[in-house]
C-alpha positions as CSV (number, residue, x, y, z in Angstrom):
1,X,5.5,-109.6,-20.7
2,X,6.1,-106.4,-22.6
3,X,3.0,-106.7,-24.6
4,X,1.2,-107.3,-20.8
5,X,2.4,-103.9,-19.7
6,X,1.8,-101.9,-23.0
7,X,-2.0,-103.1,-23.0
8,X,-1.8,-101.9,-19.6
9,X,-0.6,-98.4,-20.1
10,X,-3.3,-98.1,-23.0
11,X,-6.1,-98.8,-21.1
12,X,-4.7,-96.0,-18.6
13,X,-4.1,-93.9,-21.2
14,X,-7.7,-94.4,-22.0
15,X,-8.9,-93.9,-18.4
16,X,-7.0,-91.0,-17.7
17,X,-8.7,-89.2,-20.8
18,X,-12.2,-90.0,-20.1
19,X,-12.0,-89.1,-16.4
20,X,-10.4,-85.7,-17.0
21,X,-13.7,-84.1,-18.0
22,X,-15.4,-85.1,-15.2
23,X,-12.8,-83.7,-13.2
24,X,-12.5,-80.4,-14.9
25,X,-16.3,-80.0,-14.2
26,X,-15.8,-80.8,-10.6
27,X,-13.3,-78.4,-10.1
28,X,-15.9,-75.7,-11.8
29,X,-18.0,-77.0,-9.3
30,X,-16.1,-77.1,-5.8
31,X,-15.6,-73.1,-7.1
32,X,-18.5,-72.1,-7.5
33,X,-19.7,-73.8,-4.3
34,X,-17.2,-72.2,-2.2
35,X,-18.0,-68.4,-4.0
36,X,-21.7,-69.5,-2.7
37,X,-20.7,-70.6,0.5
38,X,-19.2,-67.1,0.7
39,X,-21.9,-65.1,-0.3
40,X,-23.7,-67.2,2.4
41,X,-21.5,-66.2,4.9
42,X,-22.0,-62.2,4.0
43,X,-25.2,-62.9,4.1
44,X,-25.2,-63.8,7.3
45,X,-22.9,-61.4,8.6
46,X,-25.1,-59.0,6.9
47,X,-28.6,-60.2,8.4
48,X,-26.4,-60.9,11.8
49,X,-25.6,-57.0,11.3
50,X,-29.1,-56.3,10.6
51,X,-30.4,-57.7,13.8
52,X,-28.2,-55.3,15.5
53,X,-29.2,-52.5,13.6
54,X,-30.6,-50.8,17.0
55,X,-27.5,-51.1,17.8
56,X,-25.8,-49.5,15.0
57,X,-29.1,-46.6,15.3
58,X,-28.0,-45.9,18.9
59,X,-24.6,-45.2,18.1
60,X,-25.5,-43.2,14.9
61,X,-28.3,-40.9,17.1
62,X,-25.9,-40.4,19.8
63,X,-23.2,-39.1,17.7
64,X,-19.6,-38.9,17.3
65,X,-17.8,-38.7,20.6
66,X,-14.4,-37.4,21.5
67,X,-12.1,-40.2,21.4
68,X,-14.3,-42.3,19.0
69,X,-14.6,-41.0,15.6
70,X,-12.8,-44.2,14.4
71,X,-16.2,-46.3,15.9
72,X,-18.5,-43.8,14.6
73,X,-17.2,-43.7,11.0
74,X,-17.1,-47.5,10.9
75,X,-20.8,-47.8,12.1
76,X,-21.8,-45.3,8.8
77,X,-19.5,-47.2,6.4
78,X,-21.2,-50.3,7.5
79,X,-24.3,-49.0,7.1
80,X,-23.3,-47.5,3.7
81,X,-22.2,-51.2,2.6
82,X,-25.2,-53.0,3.9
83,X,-28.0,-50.9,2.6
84,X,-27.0,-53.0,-1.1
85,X,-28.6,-56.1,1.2
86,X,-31.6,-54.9,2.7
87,X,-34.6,-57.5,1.4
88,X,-37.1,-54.5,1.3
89,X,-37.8,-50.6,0.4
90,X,-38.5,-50.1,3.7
91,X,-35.5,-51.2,5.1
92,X,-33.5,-49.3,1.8
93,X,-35.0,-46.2,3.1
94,X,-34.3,-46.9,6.9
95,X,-30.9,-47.5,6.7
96,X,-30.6,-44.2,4.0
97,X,-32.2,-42.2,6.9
98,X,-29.5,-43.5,9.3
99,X,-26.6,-42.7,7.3
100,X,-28.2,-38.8,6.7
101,X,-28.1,-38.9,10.4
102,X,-24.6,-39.9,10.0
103,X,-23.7,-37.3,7.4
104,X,-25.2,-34.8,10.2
105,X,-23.7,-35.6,13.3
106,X,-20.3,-35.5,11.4
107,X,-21.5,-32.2,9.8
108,X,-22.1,-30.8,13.2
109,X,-18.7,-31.7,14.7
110,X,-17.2,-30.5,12.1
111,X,-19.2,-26.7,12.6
112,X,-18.2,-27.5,16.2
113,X,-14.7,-27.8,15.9
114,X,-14.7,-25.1,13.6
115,X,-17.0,-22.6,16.0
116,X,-14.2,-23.1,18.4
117,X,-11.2,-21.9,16.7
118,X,-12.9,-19.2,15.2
119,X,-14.0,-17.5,18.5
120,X,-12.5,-16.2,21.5
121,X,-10.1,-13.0,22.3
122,X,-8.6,-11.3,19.0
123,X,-5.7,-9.8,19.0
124,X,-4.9,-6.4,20.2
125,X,-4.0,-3.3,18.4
126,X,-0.6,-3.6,17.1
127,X,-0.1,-7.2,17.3
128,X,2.1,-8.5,14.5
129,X,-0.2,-11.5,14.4
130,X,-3.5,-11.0,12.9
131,X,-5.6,-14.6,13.7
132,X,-4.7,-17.3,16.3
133,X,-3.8,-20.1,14.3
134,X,-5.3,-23.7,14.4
135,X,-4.4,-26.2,17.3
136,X,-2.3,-28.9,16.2
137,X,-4.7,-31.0,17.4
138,X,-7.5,-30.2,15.8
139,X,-6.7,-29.1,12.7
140,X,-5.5,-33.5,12.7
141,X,-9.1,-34.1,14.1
142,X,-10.6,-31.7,11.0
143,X,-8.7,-33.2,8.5
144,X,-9.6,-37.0,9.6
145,X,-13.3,-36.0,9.5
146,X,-12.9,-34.3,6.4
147,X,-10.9,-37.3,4.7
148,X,-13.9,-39.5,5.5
149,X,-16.3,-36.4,4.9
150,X,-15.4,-36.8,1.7
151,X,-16.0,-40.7,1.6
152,X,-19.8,-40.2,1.4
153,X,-22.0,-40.8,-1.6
154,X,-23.2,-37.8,-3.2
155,X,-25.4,-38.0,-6.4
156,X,-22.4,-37.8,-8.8
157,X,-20.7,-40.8,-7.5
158,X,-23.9,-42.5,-6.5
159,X,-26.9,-41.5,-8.3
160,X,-28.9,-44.0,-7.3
161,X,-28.0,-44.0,-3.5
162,X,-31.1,-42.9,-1.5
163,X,-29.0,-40.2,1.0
164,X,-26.7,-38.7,-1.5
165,X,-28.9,-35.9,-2.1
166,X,-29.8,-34.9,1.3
167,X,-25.9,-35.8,1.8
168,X,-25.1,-33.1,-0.8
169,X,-27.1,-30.9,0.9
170,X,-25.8,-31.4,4.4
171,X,-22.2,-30.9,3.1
172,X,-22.8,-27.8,1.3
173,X,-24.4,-26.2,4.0
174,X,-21.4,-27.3,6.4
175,X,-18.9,-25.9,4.0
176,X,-21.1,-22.8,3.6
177,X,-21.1,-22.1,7.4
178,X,-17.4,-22.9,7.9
179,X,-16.9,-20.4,5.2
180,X,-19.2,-17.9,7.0
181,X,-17.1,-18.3,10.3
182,X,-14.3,-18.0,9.1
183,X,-14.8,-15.1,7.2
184,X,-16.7,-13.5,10.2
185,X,-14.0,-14.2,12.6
186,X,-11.1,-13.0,10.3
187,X,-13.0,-9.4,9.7
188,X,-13.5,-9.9,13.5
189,X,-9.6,-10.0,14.4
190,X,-8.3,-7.5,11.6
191,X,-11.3,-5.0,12.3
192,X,-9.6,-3.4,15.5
193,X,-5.7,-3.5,13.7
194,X,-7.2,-1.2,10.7
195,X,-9.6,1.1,13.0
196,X,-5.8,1.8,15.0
197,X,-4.2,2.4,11.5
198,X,-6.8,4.9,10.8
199,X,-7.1,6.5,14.6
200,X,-3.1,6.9,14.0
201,X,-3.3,8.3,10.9
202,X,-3.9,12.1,12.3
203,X,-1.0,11.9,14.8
204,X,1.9,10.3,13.0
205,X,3.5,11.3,10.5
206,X,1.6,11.0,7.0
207,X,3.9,9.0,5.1
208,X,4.1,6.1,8.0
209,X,0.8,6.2,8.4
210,X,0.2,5.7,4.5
211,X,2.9,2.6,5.0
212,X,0.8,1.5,8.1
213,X,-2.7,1.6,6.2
214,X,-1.0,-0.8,3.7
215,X,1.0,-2.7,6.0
216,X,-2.6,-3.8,7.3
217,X,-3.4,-4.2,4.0
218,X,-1.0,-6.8,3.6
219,X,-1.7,-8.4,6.6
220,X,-5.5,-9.1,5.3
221,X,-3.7,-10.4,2.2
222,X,-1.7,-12.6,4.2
223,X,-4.8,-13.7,6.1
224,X,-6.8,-14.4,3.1
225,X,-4.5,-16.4,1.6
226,X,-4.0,-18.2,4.5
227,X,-7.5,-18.8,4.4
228,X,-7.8,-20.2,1.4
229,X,-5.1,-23.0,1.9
230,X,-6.9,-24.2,5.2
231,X,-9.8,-23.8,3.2
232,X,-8.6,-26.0,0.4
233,X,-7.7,-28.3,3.4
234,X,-11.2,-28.9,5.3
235,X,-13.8,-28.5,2.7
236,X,-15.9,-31.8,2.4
237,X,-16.4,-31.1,-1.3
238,X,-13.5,-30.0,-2.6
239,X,-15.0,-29.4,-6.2
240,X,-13.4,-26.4,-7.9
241,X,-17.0,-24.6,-8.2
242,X,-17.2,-25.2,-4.8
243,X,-14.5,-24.8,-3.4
244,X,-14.4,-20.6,-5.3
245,X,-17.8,-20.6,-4.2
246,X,-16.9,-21.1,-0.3
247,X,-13.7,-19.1,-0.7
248,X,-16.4,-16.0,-2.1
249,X,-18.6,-16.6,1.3
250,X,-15.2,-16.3,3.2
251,X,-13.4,-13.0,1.4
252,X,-16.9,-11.1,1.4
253,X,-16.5,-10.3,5.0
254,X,-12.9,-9.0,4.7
255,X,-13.0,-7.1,1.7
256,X,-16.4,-5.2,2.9
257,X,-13.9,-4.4,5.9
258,X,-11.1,-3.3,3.8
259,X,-13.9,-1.1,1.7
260,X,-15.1,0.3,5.4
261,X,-11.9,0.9,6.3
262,X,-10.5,2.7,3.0
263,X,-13.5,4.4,2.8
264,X,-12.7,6.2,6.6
265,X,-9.0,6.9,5.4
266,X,-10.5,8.5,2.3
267,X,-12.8,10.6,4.5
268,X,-10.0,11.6,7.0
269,X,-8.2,12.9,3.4
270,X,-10.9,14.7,2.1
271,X,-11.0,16.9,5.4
272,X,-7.8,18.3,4.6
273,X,-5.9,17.9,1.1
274,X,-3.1,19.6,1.5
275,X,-2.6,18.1,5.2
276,X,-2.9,15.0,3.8
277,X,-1.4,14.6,0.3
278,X,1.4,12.4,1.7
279,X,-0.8,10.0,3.4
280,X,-2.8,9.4,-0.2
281,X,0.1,8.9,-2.0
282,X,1.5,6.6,0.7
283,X,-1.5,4.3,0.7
284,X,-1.6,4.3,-2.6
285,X,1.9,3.4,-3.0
286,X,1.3,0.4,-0.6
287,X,-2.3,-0.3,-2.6
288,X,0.2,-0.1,-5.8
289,X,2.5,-2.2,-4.9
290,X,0.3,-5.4,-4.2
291,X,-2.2,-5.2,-6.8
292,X,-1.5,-8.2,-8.5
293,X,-1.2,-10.3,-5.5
294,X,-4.7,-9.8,-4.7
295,X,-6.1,-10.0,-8.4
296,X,-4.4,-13.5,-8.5
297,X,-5.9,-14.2,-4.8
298,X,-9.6,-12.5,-5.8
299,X,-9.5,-14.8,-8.6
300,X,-10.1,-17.9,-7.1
301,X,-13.5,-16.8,-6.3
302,X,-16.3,-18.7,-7.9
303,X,-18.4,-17.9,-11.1
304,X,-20.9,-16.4,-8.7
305,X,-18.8,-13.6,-8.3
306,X,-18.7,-10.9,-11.4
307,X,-15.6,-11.1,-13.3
308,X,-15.4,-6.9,-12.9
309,X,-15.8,-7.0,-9.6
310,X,-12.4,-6.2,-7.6
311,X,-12.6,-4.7,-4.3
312,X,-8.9,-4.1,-3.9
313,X,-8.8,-1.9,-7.6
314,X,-11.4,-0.6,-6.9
315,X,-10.1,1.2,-3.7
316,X,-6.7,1.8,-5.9
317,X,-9.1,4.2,-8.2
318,X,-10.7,5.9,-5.3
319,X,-7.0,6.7,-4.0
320,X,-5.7,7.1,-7.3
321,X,-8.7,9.9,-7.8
322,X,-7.7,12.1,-4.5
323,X,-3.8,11.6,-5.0
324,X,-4.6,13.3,-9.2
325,X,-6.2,15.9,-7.8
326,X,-3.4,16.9,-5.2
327,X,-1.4,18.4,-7.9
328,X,-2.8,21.0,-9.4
329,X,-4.4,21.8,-6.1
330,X,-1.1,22.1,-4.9
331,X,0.3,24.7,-7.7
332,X,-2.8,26.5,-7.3
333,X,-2.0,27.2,-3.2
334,X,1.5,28.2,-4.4
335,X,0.0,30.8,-7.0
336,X,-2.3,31.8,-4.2
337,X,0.6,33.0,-2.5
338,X,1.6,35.3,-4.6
339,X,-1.5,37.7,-3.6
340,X,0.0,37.7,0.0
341,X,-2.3,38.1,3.1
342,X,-3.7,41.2,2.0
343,X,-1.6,44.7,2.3
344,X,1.8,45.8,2.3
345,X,4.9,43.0,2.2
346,X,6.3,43.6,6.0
347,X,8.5,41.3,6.7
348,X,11.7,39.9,5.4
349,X,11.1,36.3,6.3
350,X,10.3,32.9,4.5
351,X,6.9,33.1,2.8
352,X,4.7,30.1,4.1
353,X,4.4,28.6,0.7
354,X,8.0,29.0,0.5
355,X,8.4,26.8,3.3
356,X,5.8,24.1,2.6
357,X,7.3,23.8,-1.1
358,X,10.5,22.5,0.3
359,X,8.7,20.0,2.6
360,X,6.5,19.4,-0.6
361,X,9.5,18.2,-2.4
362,X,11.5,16.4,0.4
363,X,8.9,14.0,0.6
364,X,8.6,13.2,-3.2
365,X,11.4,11.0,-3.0
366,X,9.7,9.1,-0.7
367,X,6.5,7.9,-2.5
368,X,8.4,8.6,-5.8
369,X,6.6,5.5,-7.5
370,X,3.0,6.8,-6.5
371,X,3.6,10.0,-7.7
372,X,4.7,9.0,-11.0
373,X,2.4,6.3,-11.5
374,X,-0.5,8.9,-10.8
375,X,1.0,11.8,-13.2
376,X,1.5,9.6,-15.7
377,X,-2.4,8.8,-15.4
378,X,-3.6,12.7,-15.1
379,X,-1.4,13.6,-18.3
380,X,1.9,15.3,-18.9
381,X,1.4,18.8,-18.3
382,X,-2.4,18.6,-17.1
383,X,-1.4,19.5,-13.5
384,X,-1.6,23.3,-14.9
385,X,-5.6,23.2,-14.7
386,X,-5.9,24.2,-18.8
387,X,-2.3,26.1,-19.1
388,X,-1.0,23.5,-21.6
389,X,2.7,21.8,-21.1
390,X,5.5,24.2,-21.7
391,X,8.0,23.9,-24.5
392,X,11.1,22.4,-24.6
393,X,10.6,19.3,-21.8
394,X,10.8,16.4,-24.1
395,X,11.9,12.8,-22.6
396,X,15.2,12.1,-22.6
397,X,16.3,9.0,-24.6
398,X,16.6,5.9,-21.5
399,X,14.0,7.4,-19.4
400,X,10.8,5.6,-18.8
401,X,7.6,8.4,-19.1
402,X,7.3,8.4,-15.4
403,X,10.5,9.5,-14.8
404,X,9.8,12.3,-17.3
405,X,6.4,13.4,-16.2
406,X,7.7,13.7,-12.6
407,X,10.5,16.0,-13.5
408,X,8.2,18.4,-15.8
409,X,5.9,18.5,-12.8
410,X,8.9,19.2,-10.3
411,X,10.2,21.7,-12.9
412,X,6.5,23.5,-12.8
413,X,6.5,23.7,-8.6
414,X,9.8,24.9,-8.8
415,X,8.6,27.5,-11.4
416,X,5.6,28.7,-9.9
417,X,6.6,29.1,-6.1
418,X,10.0,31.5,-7.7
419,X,7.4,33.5,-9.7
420,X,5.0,34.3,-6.7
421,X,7.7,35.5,-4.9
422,X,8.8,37.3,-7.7
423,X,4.8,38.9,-7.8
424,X,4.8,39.3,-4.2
425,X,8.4,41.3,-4.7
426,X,7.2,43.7,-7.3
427,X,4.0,44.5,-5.4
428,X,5.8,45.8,-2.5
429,X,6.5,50.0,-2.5
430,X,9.8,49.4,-0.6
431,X,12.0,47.9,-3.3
432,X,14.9,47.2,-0.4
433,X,12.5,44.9,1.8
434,X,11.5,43.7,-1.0
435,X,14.8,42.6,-2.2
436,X,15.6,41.2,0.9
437,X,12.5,39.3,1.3
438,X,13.4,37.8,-2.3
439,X,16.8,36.8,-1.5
440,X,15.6,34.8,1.6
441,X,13.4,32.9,0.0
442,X,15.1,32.2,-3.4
443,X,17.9,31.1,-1.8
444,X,16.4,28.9,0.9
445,X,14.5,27.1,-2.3
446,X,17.7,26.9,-3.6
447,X,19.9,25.8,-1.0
448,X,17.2,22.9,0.3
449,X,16.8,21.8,-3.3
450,X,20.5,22.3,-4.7
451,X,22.7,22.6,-2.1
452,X,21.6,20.8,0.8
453,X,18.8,18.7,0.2
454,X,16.5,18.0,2.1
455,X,16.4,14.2,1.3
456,X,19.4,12.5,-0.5
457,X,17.5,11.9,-3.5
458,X,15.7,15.0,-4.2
459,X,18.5,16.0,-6.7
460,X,17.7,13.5,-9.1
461,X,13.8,14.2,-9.7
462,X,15.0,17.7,-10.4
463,X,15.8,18.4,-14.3
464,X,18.5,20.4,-15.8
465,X,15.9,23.2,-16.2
466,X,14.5,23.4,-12.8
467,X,18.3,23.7,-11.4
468,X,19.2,26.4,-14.1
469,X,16.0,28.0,-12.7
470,X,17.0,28.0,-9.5
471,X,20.4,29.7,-9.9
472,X,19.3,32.0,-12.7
473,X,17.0,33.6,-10.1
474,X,19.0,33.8,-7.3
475,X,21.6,35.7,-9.1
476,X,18.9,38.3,-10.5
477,X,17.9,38.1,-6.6
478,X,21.1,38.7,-5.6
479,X,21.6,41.5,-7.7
480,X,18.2,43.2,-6.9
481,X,19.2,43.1,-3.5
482,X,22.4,44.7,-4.2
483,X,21.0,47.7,-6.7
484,X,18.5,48.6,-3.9
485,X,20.9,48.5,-0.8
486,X,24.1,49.3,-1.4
487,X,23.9,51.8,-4.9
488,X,22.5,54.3,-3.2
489,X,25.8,54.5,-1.1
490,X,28.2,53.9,-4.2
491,X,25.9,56.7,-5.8
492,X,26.3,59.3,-3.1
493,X,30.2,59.2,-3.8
494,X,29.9,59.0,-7.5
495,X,31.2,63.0,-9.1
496,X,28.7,64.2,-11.7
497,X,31.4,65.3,-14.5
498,X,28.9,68.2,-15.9
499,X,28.7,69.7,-12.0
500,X,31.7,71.7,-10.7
501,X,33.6,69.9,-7.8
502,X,33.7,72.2,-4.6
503,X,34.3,71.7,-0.7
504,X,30.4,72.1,0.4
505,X,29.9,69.4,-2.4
506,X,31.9,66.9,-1.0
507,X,31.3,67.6,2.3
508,X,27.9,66.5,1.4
509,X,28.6,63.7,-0.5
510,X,30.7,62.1,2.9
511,X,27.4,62.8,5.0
512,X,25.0,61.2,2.5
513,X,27.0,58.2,2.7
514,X,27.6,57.9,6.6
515,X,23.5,58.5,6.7
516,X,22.4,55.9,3.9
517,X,25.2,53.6,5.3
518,X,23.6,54.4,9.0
519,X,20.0,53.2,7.1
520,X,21.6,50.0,5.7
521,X,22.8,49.3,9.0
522,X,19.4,50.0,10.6
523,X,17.3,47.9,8.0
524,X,19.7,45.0,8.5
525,X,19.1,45.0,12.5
526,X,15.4,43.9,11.7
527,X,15.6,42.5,8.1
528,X,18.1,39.8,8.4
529,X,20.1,38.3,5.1
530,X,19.9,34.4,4.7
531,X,19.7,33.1,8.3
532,X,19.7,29.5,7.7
533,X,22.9,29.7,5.2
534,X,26.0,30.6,7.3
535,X,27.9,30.1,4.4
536,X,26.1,31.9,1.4
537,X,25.1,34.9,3.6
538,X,29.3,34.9,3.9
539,X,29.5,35.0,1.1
540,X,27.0,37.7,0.1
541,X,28.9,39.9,2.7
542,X,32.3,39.7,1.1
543,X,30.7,40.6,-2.1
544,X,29.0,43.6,-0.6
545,X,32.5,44.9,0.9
546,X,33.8,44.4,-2.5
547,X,31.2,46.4,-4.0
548,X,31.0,49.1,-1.4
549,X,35.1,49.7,-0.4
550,X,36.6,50.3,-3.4
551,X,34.2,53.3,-4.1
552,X,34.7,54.7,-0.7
553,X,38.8,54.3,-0.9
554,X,38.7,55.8,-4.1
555,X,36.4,58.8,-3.5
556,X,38.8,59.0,0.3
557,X,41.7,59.0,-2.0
558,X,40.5,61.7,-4.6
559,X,39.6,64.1,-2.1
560,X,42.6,63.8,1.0
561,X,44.0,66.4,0.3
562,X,41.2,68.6,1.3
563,X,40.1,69.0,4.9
564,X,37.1,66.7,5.2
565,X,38.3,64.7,9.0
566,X,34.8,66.5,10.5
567,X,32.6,64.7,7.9
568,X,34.6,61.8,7.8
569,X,32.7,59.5,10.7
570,X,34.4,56.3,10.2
571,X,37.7,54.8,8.4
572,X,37.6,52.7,5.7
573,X,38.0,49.9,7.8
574,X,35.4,50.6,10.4
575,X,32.8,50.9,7.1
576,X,34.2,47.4,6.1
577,X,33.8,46.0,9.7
578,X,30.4,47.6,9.8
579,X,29.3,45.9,6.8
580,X,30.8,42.5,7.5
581,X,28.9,42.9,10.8
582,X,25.4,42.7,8.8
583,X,26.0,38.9,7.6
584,X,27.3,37.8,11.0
């Protein structure tokens, strides 16, 4: 029985390895017959597809419509994946002509959508917003179109597709066009903010209105960059050359703005230096201070664009060049002063330069970084028009060489505005106006630039020197106006040892000094000490009672004993209350 059953399982054994072959084989077969089956199937579907190609034509010709970009993108891609199928050229080519129709119709909804948001009301003057942004809703819509956009077969992915060139084309011209709309629109909405700025500029003050030119500034850069994201976004080819090829198209419209715009704040400057210093070196603080923002944004433009080329710098130089020549313009209208208005010095008041170098200076603090930043570039010293720096101003060790070159050119106004008043002083033939006038305006320099500032930080642009100036020259001011008011009165009591003291001399000394003191008194009542320093012109008037008294009491004392009451008009007191009364 057990030799039955082992024959048995031989012969099996046998079987089972002759059979498995043949069913290997089959199973190669049954495969390969279902793959074939398959392709049968496609091609089917395919030539069932084909037969509804006018169909497929109708929805392609009438275009994407709102609602039903899903259908219409599905209609392309299955034209896109049947064209592979088509039994003849002819066919190839039809189908390639639908799907550029495709490309197209897509194309012009996108230029659509686009035309929409970039039209309509722009914002008014003074906004804080500069462009409307994009609805919600279609910026989704833009980006869905783009996504698929992007989908198509251009001749890099698909060289041998018939529609990818003419594709190509269509896409670059729809990415050209959004460029040039947007572009447009944003030089459009920003056009009417900077013509405000610039209408503003000659009725505000000149440092806001340097802060409001680059405030707009800023808000181009903001828009620009803005720009550029979206644009990054929505392009359909999103190449690199392409896409700083586009983003060129779109700045061109807003920088030649910007240029338009700069170039009418530059001619408002030019009317009118000296009026407008303060705006230049406010704009081109506010230029200053975002220059590399927009040499990293102007970067991105494509290769098109010359590497040299930068708008923004470009209008930095051109403010740059009118703030450098403000400087010496300005020493040479404080020299100018010092030949007066023609004719005799008449009047005790503050000189007009005197007055304009103190709001000169106030503002420095202000736009401190322009100014330094434009010294530095004109040269230490070169403010002087060919005079050469002076000696002795070296830097001092910590300071960066802005901070010096402002405080040798503060030390030079400072300098030059105290030596035409000094020239216009000396030129006068009445050397007690003259002092007066002196006085007055040495020590309102000093008391706006030392004392009181006129801004907080005023003190610290101003150098030792320039401060040692200041006092030095009030003192000798001080003491000019002393020597040519009130000696004469200390004179007319002083005894001349080589001439013999008698009654008719004395008498007349007392009456020379109750009529110089009646001239003093006289002057004074229309050549005021010091108006705008309660406290200094004090001061001055103790130091005149001080000077004056003592002579009197002591030339009263000398002589009481002889009978002098007729020529003696006043007390000692009523003199002191007299003079006191001058510096009320």
């Amino acid at each position: 029985m057990i030799s039955i059953l082992d024959s048995f399982d031989t012969r099996l054994a046998k079987l089972e390895k002759s059979i498995l072959p043949l069913y290997t084989s089959t199973q190669i077969l049954n495969r390969r017959a279902s793959n074939i089956d398959k392709t049968l199937l496609k091609m089917d579907q395919v030539g069932s597809s084909s037969e509804g190609m006018e169909e497929e034509e109708a929805v392609i010709l009438r275009g994407p419509q709102t609602g039903q970009l899903d259908k219409y993108r599905a209609a392309v891609e299955r034209l896109n994946a049947s064209i592979a199928f088509k039994s003849s050229d002819q066919d190839t080519a039809d189908t390639a002509r639908l799907i550029e129709t495709g490309a197209k119709k897509l194309t012009q909804l996108y230029t659509k959508l686009v035309a929409e948001v970039s039209s309509g009301s722009t914002p008014p003057p003074g906004a804080e917003w500069a462009m409307t942004p994009f609805p919600s809703n279609v910026l989704a819509t833009l980006r869905q179109l783009v996504a698929f956009l992007r989908t198509l077969p251009l001749p890099s992915t698909h060289p041998s597709h018939l529609a990818a060139q003419t594709i190509l084309t269509t896409l670059k011209d729809a990415q050209q066009g959004y460029a040039d709309m947007r572009g447009v629109w944003a030089q459009k909405c920003l056009e009417s903010q900077g013509k405000r700025a610039i209408d503003r500029a000659d009725t505000i003050d000149a440092i806001a209105a340097g802060k409001e030119f680059g405030k707009w500034v800023e808000m181009l850069f903001v828009v620009a960059s803005d720009e550029y994201q979206l644009l990054s976004q929505l392009t359909p080819i999103a190449s690199p050359s392409m896409l700083g090829s586009s983003y060129g198209t779109l700045l061109a419209p807003i920088l030649k703005l910007f240029s338009t715009t700069l170039t009418s704040l530059v001619n408002l400057i030019k009317k009118s230096l000296p009026k407008y210093t303060f705006l230049a070196l406010s704009a081109y603080e506010s230029l200053l201070s975002m220059q590399s923002q927009w040499d990293d944004l102007l970067s991105r433009r494509g290769s098109e664009t010359r590497k040299d080329m930068n708008e923004i710098k470009d209008g930095l130089h051109t403010l740059r060049a009118i703030c450098l020549r403000s400087f010496p313009e300005f020493l040479a209208d404080l020299k100018l002063g010092a030949l007066g208005k023609g004719g005799e010095l008449v009047t005790t008041g503050l000189a007009d330069f005197t007055i304009s170098t103190i709001k000169y200076m106030e503002r420095l603090p202000q736009v401190e970084a322009a100014v330094g930043a434009a010294l530095l570039t004109l040269g230490d010293g070169n403010w002087k028009m060919g005079e050469g720096v002076q000696v002795g101003k070296a830097a001092k060790a910590g300071e960066s060489d802005e901070a010096v070159v402002l405080e040798h050119y503060v030390y030079d106004v400072v300098v030059t505005a105290i030596t035409s008043l000094n020239t216009l002083s000396r030129s006068s033939r009445r050397p007690a106006i003259a002092s007066i006038f002196l006085l007055n305006n040495v020590s309102y320099l000093r008391h706006h630039l030392l004392l009181e500032p006129a801004h907080p930080a005023l003190p610290s642009l101003l150098p030792k020197s320039a401060s040692d100036y200041l006092n030095s020259n009030f003192r000798t001011a001080k003491a000019a106006y002393f020597d040519s008011n009130f000696s004469p009165l200390m004179q007319a009591l002083t005894d001349d040892p080589k001439e013999k003291i008698n009654k008719a001399a004395t008498k007349e000394k007392f009456t020379r000094f109750y009529d110089l003191l009646e001239e003093v008194m006289e002057r004074h009542k229309l050549a005021k000490v010091m108006e705008d320093d309660e406290d200094g012109r004090e001061t001055i008037g103790e130091e005149v009672v001080k000077l004056v008294i003592p002579s009197l009491q002591r030339f009263s004392q000398k002589h009481r004993d002889k009978e002098f009451s007729k020529n003696i008009k006043m007390s000692n007191e009523a003199v002191e209350t007299q003079l006191k009364s001058i510096y009320r």
